[in-house]
C-alpha positions in Angstrom: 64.4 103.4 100.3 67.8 104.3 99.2 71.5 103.3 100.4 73.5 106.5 101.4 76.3 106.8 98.6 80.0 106.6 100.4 82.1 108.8 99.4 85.7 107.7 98.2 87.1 110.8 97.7 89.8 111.8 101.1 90.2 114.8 101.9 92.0 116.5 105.0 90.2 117.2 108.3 89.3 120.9 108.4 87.4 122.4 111.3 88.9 123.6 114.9 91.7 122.0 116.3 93.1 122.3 119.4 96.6 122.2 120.5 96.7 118.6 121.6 95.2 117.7 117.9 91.9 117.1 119.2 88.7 119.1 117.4 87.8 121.9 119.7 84.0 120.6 119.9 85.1 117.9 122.2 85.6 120.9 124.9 84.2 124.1 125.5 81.4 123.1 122.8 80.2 120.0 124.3 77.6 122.0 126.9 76.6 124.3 123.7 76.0 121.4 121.4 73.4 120.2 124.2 71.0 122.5 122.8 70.7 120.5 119.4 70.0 117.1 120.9 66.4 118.1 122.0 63.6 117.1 120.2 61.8 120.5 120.5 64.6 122.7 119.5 63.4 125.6 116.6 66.6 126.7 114.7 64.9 130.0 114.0 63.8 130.7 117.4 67.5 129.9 118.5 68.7 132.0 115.8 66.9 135.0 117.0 67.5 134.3 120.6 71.6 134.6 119.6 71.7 137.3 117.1 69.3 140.3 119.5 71.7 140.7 121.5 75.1 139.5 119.2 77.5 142.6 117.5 77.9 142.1 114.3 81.6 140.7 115.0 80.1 138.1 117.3 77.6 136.9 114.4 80.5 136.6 112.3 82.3 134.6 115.0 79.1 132.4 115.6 78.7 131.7 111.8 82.2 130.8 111.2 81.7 128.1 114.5 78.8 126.9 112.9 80.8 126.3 109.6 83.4 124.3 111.7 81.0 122.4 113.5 79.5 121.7 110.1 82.6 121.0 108.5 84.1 118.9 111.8 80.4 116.8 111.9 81.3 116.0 108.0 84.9 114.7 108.8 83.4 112.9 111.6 80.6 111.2 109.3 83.4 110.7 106.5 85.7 108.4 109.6 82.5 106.6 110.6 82.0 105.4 106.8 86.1 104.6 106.2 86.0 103.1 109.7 83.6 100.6 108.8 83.8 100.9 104.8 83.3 97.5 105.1 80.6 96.5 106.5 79.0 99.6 105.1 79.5 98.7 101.3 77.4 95.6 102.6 74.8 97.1 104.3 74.5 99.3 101.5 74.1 96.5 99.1 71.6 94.4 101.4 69.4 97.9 101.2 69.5 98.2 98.1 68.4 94.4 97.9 66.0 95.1 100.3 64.5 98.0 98.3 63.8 95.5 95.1 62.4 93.1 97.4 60.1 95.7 98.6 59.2 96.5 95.3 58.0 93.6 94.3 56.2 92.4 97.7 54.3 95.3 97.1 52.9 94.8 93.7 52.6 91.0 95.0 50.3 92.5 97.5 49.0 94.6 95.0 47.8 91.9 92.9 46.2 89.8 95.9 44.1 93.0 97.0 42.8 92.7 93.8 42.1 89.5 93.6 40.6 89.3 96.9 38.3 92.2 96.2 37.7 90.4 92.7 36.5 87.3 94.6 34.5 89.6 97.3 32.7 91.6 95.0 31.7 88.5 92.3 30.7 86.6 95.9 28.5 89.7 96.7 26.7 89.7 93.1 26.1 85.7 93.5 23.9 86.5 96.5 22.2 89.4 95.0 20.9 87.2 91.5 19.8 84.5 94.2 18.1 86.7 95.9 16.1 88.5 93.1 15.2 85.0 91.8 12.4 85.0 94.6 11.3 88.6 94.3 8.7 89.3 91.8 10.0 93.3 91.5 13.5 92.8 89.6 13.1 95.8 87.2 16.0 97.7 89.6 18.6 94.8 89.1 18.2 95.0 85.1 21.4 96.8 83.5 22.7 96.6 80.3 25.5 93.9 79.1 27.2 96.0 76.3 31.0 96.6 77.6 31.8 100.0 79.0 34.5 101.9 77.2 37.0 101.2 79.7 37.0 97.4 79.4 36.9 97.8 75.8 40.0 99.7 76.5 41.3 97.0 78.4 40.7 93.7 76.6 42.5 95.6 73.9 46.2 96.6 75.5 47.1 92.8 76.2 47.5 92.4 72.2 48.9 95.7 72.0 51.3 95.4 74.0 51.9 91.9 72.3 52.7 93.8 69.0 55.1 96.6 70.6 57.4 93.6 72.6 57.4 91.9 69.3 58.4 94.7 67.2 60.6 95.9 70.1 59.5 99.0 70.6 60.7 100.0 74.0 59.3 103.6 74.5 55.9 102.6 73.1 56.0 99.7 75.6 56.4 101.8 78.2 53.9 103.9 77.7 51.2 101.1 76.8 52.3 99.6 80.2 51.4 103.2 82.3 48.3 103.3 80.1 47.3 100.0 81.4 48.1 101.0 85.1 46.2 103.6 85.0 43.6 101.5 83.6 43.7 99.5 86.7 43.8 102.4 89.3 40.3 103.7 87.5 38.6 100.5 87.4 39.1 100.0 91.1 38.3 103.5 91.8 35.0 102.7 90.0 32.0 101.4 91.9 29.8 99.8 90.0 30.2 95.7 89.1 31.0 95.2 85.7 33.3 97.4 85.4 35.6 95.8 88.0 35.7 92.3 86.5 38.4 93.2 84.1 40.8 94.6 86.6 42.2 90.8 87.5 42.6 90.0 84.3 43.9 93.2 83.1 46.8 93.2 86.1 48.0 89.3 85.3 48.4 90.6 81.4 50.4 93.8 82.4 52.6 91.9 85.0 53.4 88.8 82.6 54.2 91.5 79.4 55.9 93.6 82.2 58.7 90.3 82.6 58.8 89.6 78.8 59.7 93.2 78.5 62.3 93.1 81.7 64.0 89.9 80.1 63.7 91.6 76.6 66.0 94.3 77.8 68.3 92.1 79.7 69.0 90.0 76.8 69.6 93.2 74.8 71.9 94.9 77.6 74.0 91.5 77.4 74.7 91.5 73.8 78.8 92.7 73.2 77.5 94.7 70.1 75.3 97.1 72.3 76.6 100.5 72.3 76.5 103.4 74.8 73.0 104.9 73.9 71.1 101.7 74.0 72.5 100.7 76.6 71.9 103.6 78.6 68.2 103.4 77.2 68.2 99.6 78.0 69.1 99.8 81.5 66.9 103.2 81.9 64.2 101.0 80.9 64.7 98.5 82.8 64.9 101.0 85.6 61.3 101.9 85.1 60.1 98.5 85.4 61.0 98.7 89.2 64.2 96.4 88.8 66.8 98.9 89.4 69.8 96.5 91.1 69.3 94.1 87.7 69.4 97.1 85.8 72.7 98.7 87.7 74.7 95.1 87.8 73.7 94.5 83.8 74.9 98.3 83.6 78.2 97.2 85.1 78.6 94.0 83.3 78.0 95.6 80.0 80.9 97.5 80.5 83.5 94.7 82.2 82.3 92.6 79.1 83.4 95.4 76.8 86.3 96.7 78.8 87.7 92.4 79.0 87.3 92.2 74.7 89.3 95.4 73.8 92.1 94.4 77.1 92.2 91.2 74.6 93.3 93.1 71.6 96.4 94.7 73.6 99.3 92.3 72.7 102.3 93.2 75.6 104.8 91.8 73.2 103.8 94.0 70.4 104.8 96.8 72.5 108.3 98.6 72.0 108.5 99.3 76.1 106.4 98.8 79.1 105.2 102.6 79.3 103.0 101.8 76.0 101.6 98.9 77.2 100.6 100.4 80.4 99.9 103.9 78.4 97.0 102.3 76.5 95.9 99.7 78.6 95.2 102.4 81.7 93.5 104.5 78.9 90.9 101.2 78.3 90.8 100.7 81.8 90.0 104.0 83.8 87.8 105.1 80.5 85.4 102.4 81.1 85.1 103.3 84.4 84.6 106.9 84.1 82.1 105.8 81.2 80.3 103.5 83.5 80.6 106.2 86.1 79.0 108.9 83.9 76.4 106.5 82.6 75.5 105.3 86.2 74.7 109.1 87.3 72.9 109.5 84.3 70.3 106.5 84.5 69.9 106.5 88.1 70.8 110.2 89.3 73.3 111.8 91.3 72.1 110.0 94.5 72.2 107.0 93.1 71.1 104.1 95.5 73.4 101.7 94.5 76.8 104.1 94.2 78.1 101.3 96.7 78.3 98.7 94.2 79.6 101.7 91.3 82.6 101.9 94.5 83.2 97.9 94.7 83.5 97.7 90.8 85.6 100.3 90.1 88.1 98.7 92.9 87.9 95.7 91.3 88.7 96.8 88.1 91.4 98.7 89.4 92.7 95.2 90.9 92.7 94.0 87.2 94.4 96.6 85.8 97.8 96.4 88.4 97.6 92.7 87.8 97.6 92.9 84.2 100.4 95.5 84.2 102.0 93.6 87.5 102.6 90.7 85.4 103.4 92.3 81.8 105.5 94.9 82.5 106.1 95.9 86.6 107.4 91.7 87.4 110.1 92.1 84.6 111.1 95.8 85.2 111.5 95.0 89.1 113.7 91.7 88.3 115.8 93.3 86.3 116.0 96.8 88.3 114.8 98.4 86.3 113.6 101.5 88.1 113.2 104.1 86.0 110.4 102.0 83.1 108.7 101.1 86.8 108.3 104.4 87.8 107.3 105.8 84.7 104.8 102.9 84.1 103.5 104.1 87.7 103.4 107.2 86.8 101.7 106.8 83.6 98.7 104.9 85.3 98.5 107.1 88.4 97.9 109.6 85.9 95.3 108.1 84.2 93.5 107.0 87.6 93.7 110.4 89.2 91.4 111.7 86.0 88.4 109.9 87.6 89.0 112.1 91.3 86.5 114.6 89.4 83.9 112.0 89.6 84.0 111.0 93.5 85.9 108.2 92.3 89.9 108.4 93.8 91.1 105.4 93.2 94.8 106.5 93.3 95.4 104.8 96.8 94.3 101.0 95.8 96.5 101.5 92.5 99.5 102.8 94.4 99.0 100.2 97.8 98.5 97.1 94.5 101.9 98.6 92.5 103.9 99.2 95.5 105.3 95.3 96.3 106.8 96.0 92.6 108.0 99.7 92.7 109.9 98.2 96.2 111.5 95.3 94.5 112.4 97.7 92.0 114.2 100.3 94.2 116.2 96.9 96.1 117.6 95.3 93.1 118.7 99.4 91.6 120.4 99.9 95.1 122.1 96.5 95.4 123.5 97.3 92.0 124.5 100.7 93.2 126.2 99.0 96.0 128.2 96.4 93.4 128.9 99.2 91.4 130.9 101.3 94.1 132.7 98.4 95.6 134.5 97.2 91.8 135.1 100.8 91.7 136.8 101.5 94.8 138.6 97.6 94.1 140.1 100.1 91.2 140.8 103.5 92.9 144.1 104.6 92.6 143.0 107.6 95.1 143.6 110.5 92.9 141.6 113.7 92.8 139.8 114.4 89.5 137.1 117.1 87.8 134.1 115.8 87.3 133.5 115.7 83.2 131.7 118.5 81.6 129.3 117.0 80.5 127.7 116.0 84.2 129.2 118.5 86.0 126.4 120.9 85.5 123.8 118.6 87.7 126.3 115.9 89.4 129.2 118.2 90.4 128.3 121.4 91.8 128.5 121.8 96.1 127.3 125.0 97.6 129.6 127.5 98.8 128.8 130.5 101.7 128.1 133.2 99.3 124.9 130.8 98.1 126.1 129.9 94.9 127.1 126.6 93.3 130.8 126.2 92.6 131.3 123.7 89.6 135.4 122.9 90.5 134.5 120.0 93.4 137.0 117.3 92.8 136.6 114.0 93.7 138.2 110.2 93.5 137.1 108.3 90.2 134.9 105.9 92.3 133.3 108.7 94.2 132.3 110.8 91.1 130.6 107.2 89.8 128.8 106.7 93.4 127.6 110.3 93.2 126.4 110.0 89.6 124.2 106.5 90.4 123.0 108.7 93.4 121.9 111.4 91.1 120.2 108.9 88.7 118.7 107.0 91.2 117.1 110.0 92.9 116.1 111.2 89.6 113.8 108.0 89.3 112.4 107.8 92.7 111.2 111.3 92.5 108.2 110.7 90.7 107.4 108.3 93.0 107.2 110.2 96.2 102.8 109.6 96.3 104.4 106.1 97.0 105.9 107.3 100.1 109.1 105.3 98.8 111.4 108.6 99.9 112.6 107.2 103.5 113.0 103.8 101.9 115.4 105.2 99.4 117.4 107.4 101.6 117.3 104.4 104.0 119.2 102.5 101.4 121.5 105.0 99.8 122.8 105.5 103.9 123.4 101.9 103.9 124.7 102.2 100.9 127.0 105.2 101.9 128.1 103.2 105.3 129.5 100.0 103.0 131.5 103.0 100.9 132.7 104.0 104.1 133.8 100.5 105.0 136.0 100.4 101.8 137.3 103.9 102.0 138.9 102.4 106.1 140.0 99.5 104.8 142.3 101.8 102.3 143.4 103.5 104.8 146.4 102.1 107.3 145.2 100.1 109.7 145.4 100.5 113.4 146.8 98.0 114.6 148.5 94.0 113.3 145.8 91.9 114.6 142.9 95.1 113.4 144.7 94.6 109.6 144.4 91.0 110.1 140.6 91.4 110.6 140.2 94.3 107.3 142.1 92.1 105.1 141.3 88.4 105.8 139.4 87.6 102.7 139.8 88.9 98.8 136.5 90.2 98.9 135.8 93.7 98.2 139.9 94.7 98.2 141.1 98.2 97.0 144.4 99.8 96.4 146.2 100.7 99.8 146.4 104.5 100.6 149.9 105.0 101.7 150.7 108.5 101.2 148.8 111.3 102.8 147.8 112.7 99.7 146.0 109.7 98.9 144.4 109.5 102.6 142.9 113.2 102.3 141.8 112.3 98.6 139.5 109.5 100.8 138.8 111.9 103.5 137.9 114.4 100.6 135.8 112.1 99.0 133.8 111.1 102.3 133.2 114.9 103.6 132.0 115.9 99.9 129.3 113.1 99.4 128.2 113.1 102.9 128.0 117.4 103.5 127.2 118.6 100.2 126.1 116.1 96.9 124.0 113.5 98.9 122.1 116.1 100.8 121.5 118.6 97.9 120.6 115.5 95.3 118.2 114.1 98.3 116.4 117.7 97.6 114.7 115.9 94.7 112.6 114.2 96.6 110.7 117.5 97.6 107.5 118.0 95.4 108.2 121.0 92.5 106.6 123.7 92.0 106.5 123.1 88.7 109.0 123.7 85.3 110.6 127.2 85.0 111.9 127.9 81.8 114.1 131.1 83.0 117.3 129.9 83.8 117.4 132.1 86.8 114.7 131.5 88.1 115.4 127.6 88.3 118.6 127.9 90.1 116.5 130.5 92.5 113.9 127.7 92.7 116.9 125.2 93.0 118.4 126.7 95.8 115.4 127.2 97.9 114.6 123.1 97.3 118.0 122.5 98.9 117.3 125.0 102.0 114.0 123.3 102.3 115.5 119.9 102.0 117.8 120.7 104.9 114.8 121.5 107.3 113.3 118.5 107.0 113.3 116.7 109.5 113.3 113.2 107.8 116.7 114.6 105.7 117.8 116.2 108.3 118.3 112.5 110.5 119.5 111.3 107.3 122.3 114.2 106.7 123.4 113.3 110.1 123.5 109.6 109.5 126.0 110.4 106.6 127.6 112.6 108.7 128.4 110.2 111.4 129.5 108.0 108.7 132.1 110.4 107.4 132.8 110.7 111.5 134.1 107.2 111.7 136.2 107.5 108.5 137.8 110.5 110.3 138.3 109.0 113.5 140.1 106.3 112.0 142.0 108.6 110.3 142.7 110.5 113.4 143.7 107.4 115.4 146.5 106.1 113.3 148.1 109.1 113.3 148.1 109.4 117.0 149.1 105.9 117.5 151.8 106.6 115.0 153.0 109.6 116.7 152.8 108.2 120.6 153.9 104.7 120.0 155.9 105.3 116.9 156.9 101.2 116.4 159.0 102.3 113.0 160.8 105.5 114.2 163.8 106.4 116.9 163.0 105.2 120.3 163.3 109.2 121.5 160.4 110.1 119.3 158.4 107.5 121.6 156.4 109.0 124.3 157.4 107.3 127.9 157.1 107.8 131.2 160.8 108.0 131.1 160.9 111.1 128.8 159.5 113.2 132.1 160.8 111.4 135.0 164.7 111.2 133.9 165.1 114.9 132.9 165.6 116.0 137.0 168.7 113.4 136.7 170.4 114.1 133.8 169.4 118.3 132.9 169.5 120.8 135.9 167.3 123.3 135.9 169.0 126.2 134.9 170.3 124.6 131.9 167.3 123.3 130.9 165.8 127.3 131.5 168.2 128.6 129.4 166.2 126.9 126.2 163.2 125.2 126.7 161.5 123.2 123.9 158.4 120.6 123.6 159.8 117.3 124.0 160.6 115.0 120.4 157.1 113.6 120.6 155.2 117.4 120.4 157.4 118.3 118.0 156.6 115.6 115.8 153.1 116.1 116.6 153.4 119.5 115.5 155.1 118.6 112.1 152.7 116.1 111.4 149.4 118.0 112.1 151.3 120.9 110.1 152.1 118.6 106.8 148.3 117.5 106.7 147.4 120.9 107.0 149.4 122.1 104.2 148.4 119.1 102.3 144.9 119.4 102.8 144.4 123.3 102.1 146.4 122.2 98.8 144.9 119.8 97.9 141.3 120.2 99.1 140.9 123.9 98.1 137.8 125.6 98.8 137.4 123.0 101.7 138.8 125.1 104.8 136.1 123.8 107.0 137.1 120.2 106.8 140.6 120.8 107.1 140.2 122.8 110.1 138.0 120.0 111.6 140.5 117.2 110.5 143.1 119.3 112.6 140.6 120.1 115.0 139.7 116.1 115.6 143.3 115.0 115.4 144.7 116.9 118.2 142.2 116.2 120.2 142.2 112.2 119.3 146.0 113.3 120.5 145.1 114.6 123.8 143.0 112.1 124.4 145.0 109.3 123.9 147.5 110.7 126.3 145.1 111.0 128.9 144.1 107.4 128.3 147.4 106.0 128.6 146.9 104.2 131.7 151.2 102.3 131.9 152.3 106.1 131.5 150.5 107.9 134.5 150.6 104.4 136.6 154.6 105.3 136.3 153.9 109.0 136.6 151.9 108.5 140.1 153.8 105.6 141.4 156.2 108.3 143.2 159.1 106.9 145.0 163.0 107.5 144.1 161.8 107.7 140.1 158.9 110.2 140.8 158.6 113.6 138.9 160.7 116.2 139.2 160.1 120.0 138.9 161.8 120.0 135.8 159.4 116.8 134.7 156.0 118.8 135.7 157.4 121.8 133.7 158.4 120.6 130.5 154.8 118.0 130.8 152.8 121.8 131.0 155.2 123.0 128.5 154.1 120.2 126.1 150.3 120.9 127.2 150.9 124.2 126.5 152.7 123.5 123.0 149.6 121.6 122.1 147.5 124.6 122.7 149.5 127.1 120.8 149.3 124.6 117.7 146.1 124.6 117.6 146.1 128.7 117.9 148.2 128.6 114.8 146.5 126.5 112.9 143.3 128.9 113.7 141.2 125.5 115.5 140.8 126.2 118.6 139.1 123.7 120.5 137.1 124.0 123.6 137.0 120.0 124.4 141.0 120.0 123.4 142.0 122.6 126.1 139.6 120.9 129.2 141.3 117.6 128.4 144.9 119.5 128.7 144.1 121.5 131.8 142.6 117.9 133.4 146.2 116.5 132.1 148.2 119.3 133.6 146.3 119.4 136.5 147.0 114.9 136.8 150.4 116.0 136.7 150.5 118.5 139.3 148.8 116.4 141.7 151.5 114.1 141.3 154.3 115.8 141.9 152.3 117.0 145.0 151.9 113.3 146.5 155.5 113.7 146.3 155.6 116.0 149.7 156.8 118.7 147.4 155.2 122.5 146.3 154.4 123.1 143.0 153.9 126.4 143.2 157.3 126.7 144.5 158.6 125.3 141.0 156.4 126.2 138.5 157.1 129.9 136.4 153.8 132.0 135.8 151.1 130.8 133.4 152.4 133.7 131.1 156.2 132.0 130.8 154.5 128.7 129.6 152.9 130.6 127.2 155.6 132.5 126.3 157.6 129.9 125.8 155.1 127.7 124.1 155.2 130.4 121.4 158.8 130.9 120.9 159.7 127.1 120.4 156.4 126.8 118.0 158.6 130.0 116.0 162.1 128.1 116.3 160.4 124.9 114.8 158.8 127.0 112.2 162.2 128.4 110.9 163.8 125.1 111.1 165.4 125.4 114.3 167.8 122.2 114.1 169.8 119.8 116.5 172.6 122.3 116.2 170.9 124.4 118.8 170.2 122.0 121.2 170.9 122.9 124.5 173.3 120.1 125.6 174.3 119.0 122.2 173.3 115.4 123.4 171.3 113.8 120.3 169.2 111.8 122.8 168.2 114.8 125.7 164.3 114.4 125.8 164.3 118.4 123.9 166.1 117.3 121.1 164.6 118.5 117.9 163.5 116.9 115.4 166.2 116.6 112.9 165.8 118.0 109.3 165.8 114.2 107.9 163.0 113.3 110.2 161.0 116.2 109.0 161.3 115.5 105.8 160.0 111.5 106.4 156.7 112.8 108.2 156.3 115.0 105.1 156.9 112.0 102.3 154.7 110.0 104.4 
């Protein structure tokens, strides 16, 4: 009676699955898989019954279902046993138990049997010398008292046997031991009387030389100097005697015993690094368990009974091992962040562990679920020091763009362009190129570690990371608002160098797009299992490429490229917002340049309308819009070359943060709507469209065009008409064809662009509401 071996070995479900993820035996099958469950069923009957009338195609069809229901009734038994591992490691044990205890009950009964036919059959020959005492006829009862050659045979084996355990002579032992049961099975087989009165005697000798000989071995399995071939013979031995869970737990002691004495000679300090301490100590460690594995299978077979307790030893050893290397090595490493002796000291023993898979022994999972608490408290210390790192650096950036060095440009620098290349000539801030360098390195050592499933806790703290970078790169930036710069700067913690020009403010920008849209996503592609070393250099930068497109799909980097993105969004939007503010409010500038309600509502009182038809421009406000949005352009395309995209978008997000804020403006459109003697004129309602319009026609030359940015200016226009409506008057009386607007949108976006000046102003009045923007004000949004 034998324990059913577990096996540790995981492997993926295979068989049928249906589109919810449930096997496809738990449907259409269910009625078919009737047929098994009864007692009476003949496979070869059913066989025949199938295939008569089956094509060839269907017997094919109805093989490869049996294969699946095979397969799928294998996964099912290998849940049942993980389910309850357990309980079923215990069970497996107590049978095992059982199975001794059985053993020897049985030759405990054995022995009484004998004795009780012993005492039977000398009770039975008692009665028969009484009885011929009063018969005068006794010749029949005469036999003769010389010993038979069987009990010769056996009063002799006792001392033999006393002479082989002496001279310990194990094989010989053995054999003398069989001899003797055999001995005993022909003695009861035999009928007559004298033969069987040895049989007693003969069984009490065999089972007290058989324990001399079981603690003989024992003794001899327990000595530290045994070696692999006696022991093996040892515990075989011992095997034989009936004793096998004695003979399996010596079998494993043997080797702890030996495995504990060489772990002893290992000195950790004695070691250069942690990687050769863990190197050779893994090497003692899963050697002695593949030995004891090996030697386990080859004492007590393949189906070994007691492969449970092979499992639950193995574990435990395991358990040792990440302790020993927890303490001497990982607990240091993990203070100290270092993450890259961590993950190689990981590696090294994952490597070593997965040797024993071959052997139905995977072991991998306990060593990684032990190691893990470790590799974590690695990978927190390396990212808090990534994040220390980045904030002294930024505390130091003066904001300027430069090349990455040569020397790290060829893994750390390059950013994909269209054509599917890698450009080497990204430039970035001197504390973005250190952030994107840690990143590299840091990825470089989690990689290995990706068994660990450690990747989404990484990327989880570089986007943390990345959003505290973020922070820093605002608070360079100007802030918003007296009270907001109150709140950015209130302590000394974590203070960098003001950005006050825009050059410095797109370097930030610059910085932000690059490490969020192109070196953080391609250096995240690390963490995507290789294929392996190529050693042609096209071939890895083919290979290369295709782990970056991969990386993109995923979906787990995919959420996290988005969470950088919206990272980079807020930067932006900051960005965006101080500009607008400083266009629309404009606290430091002329009070004409300020957008009121007064700019539209006084221009029917002071301008009549065929003056103001005979040159139309975009009031002071659009104009320095349009200069502004135009310098950052320029800037940009300068100074971020080969990053059109992102300056489109900054352009792009900037007039529509414009639009918006108009249309949020609540004071402006309360005066706007109010109506009454200061309502809006015809001439107001056409120079607001013309300035909608304006906006528009930007945007067209600038090549962003913007779908959100023209709804928001055909809701504005339409505000506006619906005010001058409330007024009792008709718009469409007033207002020139869509075509005019457009028209004239165009030609004062030209005049601005060849420097049209207040020369050419239409009243020669420096403060009329279509004033231009004088060269000297140009010149102070561009030296901004």
């Amino acid at each position: 009676m034998g324990s059913v071996k577990p096996s540790v070995r995981v492997r993926g479900i295979s068989g049928p699955i249906m589109a919810n993820g449930t096997p496809a035996y738990n449907g259409h099958l269910r009625d078919e898989l009737r047929v098994f469950e009864s007692d009476q069923f003949d496979a070869n009957a059913y066989v025949q019954g199938k295939c008569q009338s089956m094509s060839e195609k269907a017997i094919r069809q109805l093989c490869a279902e049996l294969q699946d229901l095979k397969r799928a009734s294998a996964e099912e038994m290998r849940k049942s046993v993980y389910a309850n591992y357990t309980a079923f490691i215990r069970t497996s044990r107590e049978l095992s138990d059982l199975e001794g205890e059985l053993v020897s009950m049985r030759n405990l009964l054995s022995t009484q049997e004998t004795l009780i036919r012993g005492l039977a059959e000398g009770t039975s020959l008692a009665t028969i010398k009484a009885a011929s005492e009063d018969t005068e006829d006794i010749s029949y009862l005469t036999h003769d008292t010389t010993p038979s050659e069987l009990e010769i045979l056996a009063q002799v084996l006792p001392d033999k046997l006393d002479v082989l355990l002496a001279e310990r002579k194990v094989p010989a032992a053995l054999l003398a031991l069989d001899d003797g049961e055999r001995l005993v099975a022909e003695g009861q087989r035999t009928e007559g009387n004298k033969e069987n009165s040895f049989v007693v005697a003969l069984q009490a000798a065999l089972s007290e030389r058989r324990a001399r000989l079981a603690e003989q071995l024992a003794e001899a399995a327990k000595q530290p100097s045994v070696r692999g071939s006696e022991l093996r013979s040892a515990i075989a031995a011992l095997e034989k005697l009936g004793d096998g869970p004695r003979a399996h737990t010596l079998l494993l002691k043997s080797h702890h015993e030996r495995l504990q004495h060489n772990i002893r000679t290992l000195r950790p300090s004695g070691t250069s690094y942690g990687g050769a301490y863990t190197a050779a100590l893994s090497q003692l460690v899963f050697s002695a368990i593949a030995q004891a594995a090996r030697d386990s299978v080859g004492v007590f077979g393949e189906s070994s009974p007691y492969a449970s307790e092979l499992v639950l030893w193995a574990r435990s050893e395991t358990e040792n091992f990440a302790s020993l290397v927890e303490r001497h090595v990982l607990s240091s490493s993990a203070a100290a962040g270092g993450l890259r002796a961590a993950a190689e000291c990981v590696q090294i023993a994952i490597g070593h562990c997965s040797l024993l898979e071959d052997q139905g022994l995977a072991l991998s999972s306990v060593l990684t679920k032990l190691v893990r608490p470790s590799v974590e408290q690695a990978l927190e210390a390396n990212l808090k020091r990534i994040e220390e790192s980045v904030a002294a650096l930024a505390a130091a950036d003066d904001w300027v763009l430069t090349s990455l060095p040569a020397s790290q440009s060829r893994t750390q620098g390059r950013v994909t362009v269209p054509g599917g290349g890698f450009s080497l000539t990204v430039k970035l801030s001197s504390s973005a190129h250190r952030f994107n360098a840690m990143v590299q390195d840091f990825l470089e050592d989690v990689s290995p570690l990706i068994n660990m499933q450690l990747a989404g806790h990484a990327l989880d703290g570089l986007a943390l990371i990345f959003d505290s970078y973020v922070n820093l790169l605002m608070k360079a930036l100007p802030a918003l608002a007296e009270e907001e710069e109150e709140e950015f700067h209130k302590t000394d913690m974590n203070k960098v160098q003001p950005a006050e020009s825009f050059q410095q403010q797109l370097v930030i920008l610059g910085n932000a797009a690059a490490l969020a849209d192109e070196l953080l996503p391609r250096a995240a592609a690390k963490l995507i299992p290789s294929t392996g070393m190529k050693e042609d250099t096209r071939v890895r930068r083919s290979v290369e490429r295709q782990s970056v497109v991969a990386a993109a799909r995923m979906p787990e980097l995919k959420d996290w490229r988005r969470r950088l993105q919206r990272g980079f969004e807020r930067l932006r939007d900051h960005f965006c917002q101080y500009h607008t503010f400083d266009v629309v409010y404009n606290a430091e500038e002329t009070e004409d340049i300020r957008l009121t309600p007064e700019t539209y509502l006084r221009l029917d009182f002071e301008v009549d309308e065929n003056t103001w038809h005979q040159e139309p421009m975009p009031t002071r406000t659009f104009q320095a819009f349009y200069f502004k949005v135009t310098t950052i352009n320029q800037i940009a395309q300068e100074l971020l070359a080969g990053r059109e995209r992102m300056t489109s978008l900054l352009c792009m997000r900037l007039s529509e943060t414009f639009v918006y804020c108009l249309s949020n403006v609540e004071d402006f459109w309360d005066l706007i709507e109010e109506g009454g003697e200061r309502a809006i004129g015809p001439i107001g309602l056409q120079q607001f469209i013309l300035d909608m319009e304006f906006v528009m026609q930007i945007a067209g030359h600038l090549r962003y065009p913007s779908r959100i940015m023209r709804q928001v200016i055909n809701d504005l226009s339409t505000r506006a008409i619906s005010a001058y409506l409330a007024t009792g008057a008709d718009p469409e009386a007033v207002l020139p064809e869509e075509g005019w607007f457009i028209e004239t949108a165009k030609d004062g976006l030209r005049k601005l662009r060849s420097g049209w000046t207040k020369g050419s102003n239409i009243n020669g009045e420096p403060g009329s509401p279509t004033h231009s923007i004088s060269a000297q004000s140009v010149s102070s949004v561009r030296s901004e």
